[in-house]
PQR file of N, CA, C, O and H, with PARSE charges and radii, in Angstrom:
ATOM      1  N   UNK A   1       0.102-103.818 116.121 -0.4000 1.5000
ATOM      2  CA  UNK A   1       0.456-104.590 117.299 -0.0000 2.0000
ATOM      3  C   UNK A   1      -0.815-105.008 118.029  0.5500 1.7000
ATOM      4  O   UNK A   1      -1.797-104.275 118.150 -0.5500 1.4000
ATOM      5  N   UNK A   2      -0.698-106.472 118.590 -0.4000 1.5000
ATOM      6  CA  UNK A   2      -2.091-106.627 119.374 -0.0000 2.0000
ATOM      7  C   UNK A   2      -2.151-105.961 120.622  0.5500 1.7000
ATOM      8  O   UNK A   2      -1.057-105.785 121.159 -0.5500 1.4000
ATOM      9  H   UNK A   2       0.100-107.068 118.491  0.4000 1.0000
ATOM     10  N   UNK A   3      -3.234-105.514 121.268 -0.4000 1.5000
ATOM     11  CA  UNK A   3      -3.299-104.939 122.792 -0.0000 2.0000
ATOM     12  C   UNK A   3      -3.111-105.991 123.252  0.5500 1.7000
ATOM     13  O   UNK A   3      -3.536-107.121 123.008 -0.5500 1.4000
ATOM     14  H   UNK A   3      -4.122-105.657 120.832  0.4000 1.0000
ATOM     15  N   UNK A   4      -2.169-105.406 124.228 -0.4000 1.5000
ATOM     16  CA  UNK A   4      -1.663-106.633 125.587 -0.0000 2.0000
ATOM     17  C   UNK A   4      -2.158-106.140 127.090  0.5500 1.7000
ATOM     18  O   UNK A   4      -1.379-105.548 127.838 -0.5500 1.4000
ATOM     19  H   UNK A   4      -1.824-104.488 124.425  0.4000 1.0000
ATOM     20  N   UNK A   5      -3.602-106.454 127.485 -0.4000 1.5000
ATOM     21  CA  UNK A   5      -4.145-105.948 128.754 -0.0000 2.0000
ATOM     22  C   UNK A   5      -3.041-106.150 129.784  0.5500 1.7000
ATOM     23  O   UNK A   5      -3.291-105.384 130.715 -0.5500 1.4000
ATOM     24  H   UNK A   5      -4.235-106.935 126.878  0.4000 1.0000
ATOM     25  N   UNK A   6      -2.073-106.754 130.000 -0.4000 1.5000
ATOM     26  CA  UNK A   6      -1.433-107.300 130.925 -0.0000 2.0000
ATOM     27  C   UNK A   6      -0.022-105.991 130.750  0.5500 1.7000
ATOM     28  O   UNK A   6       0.815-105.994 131.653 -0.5500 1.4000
ATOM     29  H   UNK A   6      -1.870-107.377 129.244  0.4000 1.0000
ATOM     30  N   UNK A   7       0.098-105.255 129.927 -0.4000 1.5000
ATOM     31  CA  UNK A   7       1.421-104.144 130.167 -0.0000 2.0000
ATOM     32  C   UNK A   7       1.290-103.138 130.900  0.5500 1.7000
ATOM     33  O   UNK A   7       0.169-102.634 130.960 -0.5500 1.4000
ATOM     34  H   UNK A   7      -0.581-105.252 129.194  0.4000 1.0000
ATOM     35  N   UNK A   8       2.368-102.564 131.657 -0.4000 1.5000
ATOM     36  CA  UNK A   8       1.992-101.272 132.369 -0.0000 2.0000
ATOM     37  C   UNK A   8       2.844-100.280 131.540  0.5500 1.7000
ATOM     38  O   UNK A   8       3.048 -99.166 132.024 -0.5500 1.4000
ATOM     39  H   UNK A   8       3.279-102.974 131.608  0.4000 1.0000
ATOM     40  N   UNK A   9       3.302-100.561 130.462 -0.4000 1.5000
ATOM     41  CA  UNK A   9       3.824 -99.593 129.809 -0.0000 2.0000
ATOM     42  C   UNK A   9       3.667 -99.534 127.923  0.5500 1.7000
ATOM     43  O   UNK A   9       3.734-100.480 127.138 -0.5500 1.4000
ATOM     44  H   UNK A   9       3.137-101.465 130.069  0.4000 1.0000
ATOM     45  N   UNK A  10       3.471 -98.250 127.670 -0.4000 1.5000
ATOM     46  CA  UNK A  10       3.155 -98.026 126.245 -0.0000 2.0000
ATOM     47  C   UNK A  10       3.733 -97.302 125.784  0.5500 1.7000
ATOM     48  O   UNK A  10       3.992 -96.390 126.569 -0.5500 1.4000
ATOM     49  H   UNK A  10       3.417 -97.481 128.308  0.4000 1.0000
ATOM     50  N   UNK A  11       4.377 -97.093 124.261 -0.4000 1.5000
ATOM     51  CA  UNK A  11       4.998 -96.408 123.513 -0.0000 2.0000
ATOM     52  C   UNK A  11       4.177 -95.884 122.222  0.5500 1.7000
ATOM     53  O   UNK A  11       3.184 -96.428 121.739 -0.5500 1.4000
ATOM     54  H   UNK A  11       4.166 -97.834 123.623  0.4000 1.0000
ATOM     55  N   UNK A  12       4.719 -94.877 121.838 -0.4000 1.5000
ATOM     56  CA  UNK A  12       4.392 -94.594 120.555 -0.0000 2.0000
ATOM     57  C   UNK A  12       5.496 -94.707 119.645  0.5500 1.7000
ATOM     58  O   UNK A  12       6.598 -94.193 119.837 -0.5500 1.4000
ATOM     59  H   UNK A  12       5.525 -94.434 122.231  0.4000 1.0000
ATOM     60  N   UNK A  13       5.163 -95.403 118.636 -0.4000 1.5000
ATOM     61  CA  UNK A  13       6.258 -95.669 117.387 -0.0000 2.0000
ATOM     62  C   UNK A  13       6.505 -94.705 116.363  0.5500 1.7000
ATOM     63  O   UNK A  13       5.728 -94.728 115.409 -0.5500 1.4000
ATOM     64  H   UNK A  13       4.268 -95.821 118.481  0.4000 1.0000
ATOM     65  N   UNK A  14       7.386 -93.899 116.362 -0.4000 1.5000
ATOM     66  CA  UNK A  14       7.091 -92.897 115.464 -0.0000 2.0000
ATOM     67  C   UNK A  14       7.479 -93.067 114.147  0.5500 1.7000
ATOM     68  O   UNK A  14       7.381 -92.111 113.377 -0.5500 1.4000
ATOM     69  H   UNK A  14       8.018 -93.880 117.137  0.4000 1.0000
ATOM     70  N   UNK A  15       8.071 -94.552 113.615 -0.4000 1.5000
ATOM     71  CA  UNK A  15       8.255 -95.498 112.178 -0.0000 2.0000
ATOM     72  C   UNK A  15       6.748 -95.814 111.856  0.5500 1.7000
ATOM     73  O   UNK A  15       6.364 -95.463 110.741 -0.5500 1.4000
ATOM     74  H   UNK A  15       8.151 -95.329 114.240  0.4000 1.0000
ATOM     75  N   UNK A  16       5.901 -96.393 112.638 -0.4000 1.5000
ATOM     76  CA  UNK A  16       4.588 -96.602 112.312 -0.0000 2.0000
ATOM     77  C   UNK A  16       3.505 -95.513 112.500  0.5500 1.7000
ATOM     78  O   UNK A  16       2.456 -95.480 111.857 -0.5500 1.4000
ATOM     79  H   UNK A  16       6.213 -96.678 113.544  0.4000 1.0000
ATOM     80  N   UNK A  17       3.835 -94.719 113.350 -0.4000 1.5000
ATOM     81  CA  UNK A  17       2.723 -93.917 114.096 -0.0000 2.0000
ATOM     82  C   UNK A  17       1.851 -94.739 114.578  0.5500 1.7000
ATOM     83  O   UNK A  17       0.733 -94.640 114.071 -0.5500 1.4000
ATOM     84  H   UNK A  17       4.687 -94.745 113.873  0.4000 1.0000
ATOM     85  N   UNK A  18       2.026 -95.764 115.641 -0.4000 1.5000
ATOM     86  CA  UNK A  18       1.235 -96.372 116.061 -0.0000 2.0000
ATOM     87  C   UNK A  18       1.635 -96.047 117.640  0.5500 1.7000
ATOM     88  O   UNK A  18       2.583 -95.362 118.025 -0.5500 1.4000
ATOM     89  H   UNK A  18       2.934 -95.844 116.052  0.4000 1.0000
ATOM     90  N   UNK A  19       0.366 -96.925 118.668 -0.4000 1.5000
ATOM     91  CA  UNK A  19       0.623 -97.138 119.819 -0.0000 2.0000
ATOM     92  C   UNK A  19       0.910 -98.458 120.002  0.5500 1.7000
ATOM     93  O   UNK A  19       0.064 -99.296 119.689 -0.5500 1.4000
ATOM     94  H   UNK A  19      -0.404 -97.481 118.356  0.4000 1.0000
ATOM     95  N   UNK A  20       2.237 -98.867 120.574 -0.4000 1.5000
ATOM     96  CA  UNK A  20       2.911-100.634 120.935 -0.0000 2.0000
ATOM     97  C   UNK A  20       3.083-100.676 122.647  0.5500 1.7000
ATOM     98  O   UNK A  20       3.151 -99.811 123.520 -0.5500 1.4000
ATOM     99  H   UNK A  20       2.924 -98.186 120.828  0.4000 1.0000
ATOM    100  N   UNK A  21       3.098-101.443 122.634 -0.4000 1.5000
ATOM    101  CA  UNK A  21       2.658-102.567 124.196 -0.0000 2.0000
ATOM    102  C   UNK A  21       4.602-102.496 124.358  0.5500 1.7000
ATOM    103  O   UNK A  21       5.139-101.955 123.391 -0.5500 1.4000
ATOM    104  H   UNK A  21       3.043-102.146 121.924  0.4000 1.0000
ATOM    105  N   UNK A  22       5.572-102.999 125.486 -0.4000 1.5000
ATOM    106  CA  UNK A  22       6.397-102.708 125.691 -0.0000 2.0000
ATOM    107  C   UNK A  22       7.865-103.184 124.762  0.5500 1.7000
ATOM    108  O   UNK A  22       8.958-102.676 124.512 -0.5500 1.4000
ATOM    109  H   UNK A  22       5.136-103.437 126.272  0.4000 1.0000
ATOM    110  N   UNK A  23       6.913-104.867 124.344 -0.4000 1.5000
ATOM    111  CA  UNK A  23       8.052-105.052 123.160 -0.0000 2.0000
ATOM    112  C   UNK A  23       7.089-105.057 122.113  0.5500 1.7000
ATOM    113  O   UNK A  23       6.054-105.684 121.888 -0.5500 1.4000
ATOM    114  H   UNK A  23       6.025-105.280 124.547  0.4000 1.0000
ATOM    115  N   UNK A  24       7.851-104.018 121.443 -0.4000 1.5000
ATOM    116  CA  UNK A  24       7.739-103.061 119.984 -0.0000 2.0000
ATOM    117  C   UNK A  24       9.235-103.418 119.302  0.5500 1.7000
ATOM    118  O   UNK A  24      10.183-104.202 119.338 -0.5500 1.4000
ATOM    119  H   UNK A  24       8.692-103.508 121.625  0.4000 1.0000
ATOM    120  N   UNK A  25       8.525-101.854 118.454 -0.4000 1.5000
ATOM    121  CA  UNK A  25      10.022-101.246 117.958 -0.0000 2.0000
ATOM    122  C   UNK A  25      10.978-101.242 118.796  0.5500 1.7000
ATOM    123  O   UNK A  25      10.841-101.633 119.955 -0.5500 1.4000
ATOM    124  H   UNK A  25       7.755-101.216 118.424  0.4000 1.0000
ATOM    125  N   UNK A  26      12.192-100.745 118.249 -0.4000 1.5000
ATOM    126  CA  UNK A  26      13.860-100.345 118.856 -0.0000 2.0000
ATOM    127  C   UNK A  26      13.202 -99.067 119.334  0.5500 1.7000
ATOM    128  O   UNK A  26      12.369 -98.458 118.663 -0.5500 1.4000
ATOM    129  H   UNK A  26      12.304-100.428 117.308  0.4000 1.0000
ATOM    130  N   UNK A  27      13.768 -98.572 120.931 -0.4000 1.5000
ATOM    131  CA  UNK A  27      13.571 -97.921 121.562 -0.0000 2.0000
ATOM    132  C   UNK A  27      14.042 -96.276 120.450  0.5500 1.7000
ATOM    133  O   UNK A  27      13.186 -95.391 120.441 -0.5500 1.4000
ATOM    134  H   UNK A  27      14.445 -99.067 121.476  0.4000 1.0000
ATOM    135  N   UNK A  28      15.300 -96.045 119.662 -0.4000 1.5000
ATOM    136  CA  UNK A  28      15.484 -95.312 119.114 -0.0000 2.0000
ATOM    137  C   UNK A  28      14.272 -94.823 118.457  0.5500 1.7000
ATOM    138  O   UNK A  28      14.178 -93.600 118.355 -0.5500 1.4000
ATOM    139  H   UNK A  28      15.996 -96.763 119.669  0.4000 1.0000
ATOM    140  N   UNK A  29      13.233 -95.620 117.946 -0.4000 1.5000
ATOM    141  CA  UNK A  29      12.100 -95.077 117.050 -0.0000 2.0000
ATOM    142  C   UNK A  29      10.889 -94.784 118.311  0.5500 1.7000
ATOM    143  O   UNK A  29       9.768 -94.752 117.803 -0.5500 1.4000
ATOM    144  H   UNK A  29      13.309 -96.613 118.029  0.4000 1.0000
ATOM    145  N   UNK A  30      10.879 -94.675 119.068 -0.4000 1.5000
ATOM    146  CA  UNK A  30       9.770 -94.977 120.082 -0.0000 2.0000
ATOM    147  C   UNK A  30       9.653 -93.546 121.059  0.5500 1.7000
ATOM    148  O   UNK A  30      10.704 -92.985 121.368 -0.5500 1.4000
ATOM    149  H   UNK A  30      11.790 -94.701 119.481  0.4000 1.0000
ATOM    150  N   UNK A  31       8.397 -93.012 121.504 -0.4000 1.5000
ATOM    151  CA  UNK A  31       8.715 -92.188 122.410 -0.0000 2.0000
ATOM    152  C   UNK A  31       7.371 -92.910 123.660  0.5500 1.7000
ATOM    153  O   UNK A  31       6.277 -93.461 123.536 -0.5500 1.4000
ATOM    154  H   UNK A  31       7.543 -93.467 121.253  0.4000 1.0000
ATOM    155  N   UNK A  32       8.217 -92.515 124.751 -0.4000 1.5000
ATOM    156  CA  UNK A  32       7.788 -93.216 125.931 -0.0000 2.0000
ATOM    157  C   UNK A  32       8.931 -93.760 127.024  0.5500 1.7000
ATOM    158  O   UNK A  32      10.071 -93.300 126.964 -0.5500 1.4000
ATOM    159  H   UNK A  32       9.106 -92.067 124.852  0.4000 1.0000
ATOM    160  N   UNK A  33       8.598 -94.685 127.950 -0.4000 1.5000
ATOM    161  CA  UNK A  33       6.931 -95.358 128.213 -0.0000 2.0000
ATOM    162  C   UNK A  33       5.938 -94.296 128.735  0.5500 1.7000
ATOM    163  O   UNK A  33       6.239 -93.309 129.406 -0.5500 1.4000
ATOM    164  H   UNK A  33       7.672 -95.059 127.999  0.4000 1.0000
ATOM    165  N   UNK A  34       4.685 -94.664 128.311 -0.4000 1.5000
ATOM    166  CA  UNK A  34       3.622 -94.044 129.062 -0.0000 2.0000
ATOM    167  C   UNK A  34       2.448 -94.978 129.889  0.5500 1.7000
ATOM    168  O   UNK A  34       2.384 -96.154 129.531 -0.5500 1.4000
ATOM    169  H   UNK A  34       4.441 -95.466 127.766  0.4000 1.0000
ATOM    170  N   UNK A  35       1.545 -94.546 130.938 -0.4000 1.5000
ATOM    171  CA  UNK A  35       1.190 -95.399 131.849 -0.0000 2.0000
ATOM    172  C   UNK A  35       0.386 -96.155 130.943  0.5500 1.7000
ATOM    173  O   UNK A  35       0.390 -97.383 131.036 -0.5500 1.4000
ATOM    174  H   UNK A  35       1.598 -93.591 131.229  0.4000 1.0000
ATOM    175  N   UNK A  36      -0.541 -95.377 129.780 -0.4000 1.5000
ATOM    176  CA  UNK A  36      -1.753 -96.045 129.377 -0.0000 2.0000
ATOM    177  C   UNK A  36      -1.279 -96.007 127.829  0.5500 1.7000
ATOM    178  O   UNK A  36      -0.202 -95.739 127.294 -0.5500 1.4000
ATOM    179  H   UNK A  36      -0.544 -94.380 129.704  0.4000 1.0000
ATOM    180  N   UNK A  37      -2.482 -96.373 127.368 -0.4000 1.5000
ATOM    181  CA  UNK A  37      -2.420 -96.360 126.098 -0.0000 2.0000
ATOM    182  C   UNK A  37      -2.769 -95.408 124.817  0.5500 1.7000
ATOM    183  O   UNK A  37      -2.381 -95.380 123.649 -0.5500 1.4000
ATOM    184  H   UNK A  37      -3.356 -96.591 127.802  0.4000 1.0000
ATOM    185  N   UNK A  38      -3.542 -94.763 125.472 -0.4000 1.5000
ATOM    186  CA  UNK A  38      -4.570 -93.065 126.040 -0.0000 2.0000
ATOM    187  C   UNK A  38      -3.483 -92.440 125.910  0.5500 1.7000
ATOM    188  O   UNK A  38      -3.348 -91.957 124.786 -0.5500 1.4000
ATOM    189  H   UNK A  38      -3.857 -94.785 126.421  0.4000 1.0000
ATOM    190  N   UNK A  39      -2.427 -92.206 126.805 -0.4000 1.5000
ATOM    191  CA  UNK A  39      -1.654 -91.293 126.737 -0.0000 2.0000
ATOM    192  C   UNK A  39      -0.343 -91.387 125.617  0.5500 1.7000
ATOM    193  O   UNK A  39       0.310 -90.381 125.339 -0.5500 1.4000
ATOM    194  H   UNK A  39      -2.536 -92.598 127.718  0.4000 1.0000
ATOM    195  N   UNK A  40      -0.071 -92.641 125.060 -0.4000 1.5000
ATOM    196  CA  UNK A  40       0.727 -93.019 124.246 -0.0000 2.0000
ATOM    197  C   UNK A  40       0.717 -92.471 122.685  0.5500 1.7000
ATOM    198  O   UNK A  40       1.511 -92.233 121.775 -0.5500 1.4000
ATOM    199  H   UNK A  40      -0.601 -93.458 125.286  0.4000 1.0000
ATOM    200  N   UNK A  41      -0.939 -92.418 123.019 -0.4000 1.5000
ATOM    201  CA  UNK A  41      -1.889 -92.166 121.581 -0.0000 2.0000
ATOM    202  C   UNK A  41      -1.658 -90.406 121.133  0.5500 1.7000
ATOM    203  O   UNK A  41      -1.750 -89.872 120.027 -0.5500 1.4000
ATOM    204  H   UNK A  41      -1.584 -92.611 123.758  0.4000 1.0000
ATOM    205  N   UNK A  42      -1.296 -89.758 122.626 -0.4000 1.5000
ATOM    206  CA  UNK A  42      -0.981 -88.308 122.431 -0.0000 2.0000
ATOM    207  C   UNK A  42       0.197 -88.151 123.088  0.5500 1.7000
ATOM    208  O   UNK A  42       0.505 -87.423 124.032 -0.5500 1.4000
ATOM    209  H   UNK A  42      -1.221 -90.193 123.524  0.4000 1.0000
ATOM    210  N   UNK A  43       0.905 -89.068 122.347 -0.4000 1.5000
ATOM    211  CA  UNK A  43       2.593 -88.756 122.567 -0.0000 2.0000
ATOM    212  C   UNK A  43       3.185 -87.174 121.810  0.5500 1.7000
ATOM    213  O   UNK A  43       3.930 -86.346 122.334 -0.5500 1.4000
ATOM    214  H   UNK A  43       0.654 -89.659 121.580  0.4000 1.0000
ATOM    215  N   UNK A  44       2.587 -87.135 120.496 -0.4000 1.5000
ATOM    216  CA  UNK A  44       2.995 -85.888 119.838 -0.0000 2.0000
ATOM    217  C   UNK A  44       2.365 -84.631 120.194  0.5500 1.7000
ATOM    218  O   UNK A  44       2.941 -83.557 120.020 -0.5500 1.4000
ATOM    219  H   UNK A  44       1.982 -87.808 120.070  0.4000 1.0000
ATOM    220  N   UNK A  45       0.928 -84.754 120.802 -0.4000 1.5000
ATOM    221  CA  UNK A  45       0.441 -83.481 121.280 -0.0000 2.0000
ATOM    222  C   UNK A  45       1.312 -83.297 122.347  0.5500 1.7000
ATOM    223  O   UNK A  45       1.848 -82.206 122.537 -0.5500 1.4000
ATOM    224  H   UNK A  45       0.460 -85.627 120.943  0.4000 1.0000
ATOM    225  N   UNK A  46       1.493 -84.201 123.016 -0.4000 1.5000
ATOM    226  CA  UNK A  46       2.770 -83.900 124.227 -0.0000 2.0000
ATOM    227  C   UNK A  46       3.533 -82.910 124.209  0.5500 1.7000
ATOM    228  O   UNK A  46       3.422 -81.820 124.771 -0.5500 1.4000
ATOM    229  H   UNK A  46       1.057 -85.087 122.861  0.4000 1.0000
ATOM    230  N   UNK A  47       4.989 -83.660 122.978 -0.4000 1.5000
ATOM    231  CA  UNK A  47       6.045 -83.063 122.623 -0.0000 2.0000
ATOM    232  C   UNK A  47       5.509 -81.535 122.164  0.5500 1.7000
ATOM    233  O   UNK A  47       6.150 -80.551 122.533 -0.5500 1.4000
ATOM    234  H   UNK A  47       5.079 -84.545 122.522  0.4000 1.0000
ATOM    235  N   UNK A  48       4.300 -81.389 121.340 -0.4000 1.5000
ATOM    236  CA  UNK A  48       3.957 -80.041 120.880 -0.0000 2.0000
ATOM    237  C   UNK A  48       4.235 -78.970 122.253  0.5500 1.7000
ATOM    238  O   UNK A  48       4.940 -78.028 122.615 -0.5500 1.4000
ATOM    239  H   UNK A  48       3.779 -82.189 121.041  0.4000 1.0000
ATOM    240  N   UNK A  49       3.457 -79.603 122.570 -0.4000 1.5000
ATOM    241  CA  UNK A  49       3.130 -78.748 123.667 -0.0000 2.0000
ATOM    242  C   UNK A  49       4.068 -78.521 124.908  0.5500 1.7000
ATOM    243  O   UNK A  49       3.848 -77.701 125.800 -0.5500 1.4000
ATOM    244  H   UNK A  49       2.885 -80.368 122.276  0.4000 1.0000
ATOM    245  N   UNK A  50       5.019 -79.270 124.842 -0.4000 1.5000
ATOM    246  CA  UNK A  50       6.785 -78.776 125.556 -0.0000 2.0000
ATOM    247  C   UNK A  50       6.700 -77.823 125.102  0.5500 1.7000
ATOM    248  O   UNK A  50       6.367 -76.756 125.617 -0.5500 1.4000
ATOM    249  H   UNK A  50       5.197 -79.936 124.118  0.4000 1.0000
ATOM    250  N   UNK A  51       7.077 -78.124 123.740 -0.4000 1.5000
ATOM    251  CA  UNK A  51       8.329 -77.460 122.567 -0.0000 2.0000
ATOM    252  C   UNK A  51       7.937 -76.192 122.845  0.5500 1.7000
ATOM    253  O   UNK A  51       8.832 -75.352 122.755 -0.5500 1.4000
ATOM    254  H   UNK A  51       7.347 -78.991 123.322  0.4000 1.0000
ATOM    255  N   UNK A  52       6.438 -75.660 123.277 -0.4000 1.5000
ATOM    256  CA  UNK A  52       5.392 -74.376 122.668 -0.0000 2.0000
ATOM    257  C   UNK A  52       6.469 -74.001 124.013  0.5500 1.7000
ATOM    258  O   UNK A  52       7.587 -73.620 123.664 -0.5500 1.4000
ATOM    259  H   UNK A  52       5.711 -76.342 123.350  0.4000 1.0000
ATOM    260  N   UNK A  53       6.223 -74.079 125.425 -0.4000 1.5000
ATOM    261  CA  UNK A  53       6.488 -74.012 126.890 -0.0000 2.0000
ATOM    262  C   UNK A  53       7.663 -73.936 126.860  0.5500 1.7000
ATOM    263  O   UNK A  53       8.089 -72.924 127.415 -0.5500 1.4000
ATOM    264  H   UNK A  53       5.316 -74.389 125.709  0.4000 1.0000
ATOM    265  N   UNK A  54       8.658 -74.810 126.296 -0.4000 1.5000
ATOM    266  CA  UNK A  54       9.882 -74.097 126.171 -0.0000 2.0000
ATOM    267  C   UNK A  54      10.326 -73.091 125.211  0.5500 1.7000
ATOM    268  O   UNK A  54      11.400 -72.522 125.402 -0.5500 1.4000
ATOM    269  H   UNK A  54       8.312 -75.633 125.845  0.4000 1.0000
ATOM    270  N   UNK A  55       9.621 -72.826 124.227 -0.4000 1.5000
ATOM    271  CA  UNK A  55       9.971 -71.748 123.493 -0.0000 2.0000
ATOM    272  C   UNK A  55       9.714 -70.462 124.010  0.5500 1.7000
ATOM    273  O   UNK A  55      10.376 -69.443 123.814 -0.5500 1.4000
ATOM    274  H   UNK A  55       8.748 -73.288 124.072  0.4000 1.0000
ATOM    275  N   UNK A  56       8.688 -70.601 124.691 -0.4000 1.5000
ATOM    276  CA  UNK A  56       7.534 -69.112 125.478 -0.0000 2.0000
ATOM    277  C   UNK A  56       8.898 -69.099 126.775  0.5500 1.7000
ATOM    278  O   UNK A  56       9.255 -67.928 126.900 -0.5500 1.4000
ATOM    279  H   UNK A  56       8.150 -71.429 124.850  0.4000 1.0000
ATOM    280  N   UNK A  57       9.562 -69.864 127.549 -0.4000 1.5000
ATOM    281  CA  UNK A  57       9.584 -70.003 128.649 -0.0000 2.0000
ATOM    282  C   UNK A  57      10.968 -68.926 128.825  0.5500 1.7000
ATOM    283  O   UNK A  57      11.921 -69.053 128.056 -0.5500 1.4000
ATOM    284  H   UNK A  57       9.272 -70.815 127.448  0.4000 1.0000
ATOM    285  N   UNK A  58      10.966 -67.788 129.990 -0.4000 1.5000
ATOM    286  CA  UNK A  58      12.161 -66.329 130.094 -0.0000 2.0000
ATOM    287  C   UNK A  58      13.493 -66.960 129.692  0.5500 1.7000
ATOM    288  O   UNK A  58      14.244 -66.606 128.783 -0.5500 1.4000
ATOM    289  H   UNK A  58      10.192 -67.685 130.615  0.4000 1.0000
ATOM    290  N   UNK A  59      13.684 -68.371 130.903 -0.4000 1.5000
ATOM    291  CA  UNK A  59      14.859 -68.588 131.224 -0.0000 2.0000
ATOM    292  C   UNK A  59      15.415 -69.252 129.795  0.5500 1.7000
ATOM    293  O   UNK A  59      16.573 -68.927 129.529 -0.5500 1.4000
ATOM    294  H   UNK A  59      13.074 -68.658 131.642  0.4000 1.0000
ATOM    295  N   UNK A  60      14.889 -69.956 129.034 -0.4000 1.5000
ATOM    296  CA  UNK A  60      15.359 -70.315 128.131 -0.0000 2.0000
ATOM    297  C   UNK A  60      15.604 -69.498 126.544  0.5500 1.7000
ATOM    298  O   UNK A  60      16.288 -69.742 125.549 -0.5500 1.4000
ATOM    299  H   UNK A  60      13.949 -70.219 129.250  0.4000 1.0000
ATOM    300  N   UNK A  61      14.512 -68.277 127.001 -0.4000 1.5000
ATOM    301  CA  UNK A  61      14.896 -67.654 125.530 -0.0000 2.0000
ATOM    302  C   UNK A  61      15.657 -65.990 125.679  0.5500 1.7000
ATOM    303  O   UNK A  61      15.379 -64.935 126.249 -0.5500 1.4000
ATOM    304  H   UNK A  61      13.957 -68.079 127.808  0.4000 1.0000
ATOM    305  N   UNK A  62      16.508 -66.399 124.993 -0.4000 1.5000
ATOM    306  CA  UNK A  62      17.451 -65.398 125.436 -0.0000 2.0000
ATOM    307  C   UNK A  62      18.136 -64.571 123.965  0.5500 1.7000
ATOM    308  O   UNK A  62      19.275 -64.216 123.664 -0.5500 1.4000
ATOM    309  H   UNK A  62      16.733 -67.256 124.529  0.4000 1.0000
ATOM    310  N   UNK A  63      16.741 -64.489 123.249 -0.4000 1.5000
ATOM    311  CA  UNK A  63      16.761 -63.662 122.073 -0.0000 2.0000
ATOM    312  C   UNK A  63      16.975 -61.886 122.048  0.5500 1.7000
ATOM    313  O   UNK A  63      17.422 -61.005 121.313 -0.5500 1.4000
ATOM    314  H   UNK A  63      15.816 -64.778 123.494  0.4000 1.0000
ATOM    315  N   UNK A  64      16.469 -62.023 123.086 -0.4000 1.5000
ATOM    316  CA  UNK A  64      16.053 -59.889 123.595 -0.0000 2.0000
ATOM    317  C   UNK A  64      17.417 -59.894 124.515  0.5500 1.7000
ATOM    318  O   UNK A  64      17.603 -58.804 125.057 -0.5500 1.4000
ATOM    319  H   UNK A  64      16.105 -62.739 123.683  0.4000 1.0000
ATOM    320  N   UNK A  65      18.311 -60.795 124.777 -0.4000 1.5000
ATOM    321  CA  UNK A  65      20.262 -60.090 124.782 -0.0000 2.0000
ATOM    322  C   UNK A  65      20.417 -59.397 123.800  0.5500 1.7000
ATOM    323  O   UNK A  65      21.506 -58.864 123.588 -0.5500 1.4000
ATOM    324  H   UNK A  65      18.160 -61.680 124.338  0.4000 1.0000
TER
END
């Protein structure tokens, strides 16, 4: 996709693994929006790093019932 200086919003495509400007892909393949493009680019370190926070996190793990 070309950079579009003019968007305030960015996605990551997770069909391409790319970073797209606001019209991209179908939103189904896409995670976002994000402000920059920077942050679009670490869409998956993102999600990692929930997933870690909700797995660690009391209220949600309720394995030791």
């Amino acid at each position: 996709m070309a950079d579009d200086p003019l968007t305030d919003e960015w996605y990551y495509c997770l069909d391409h693994k790319t970073v797209e400007p606001e019209l991209g892909c179908r939103d189904e393949v896409r995670l976002g929006p994000f402000l920059s493009r920077e942050a679009a680019a670490k869409a998956l370190e993102k999600v990692d790093e929930r997933n870690q926070d909700w797995d660690e996190d009391p209220a949600w793990n309720d394995e030791d019932e």
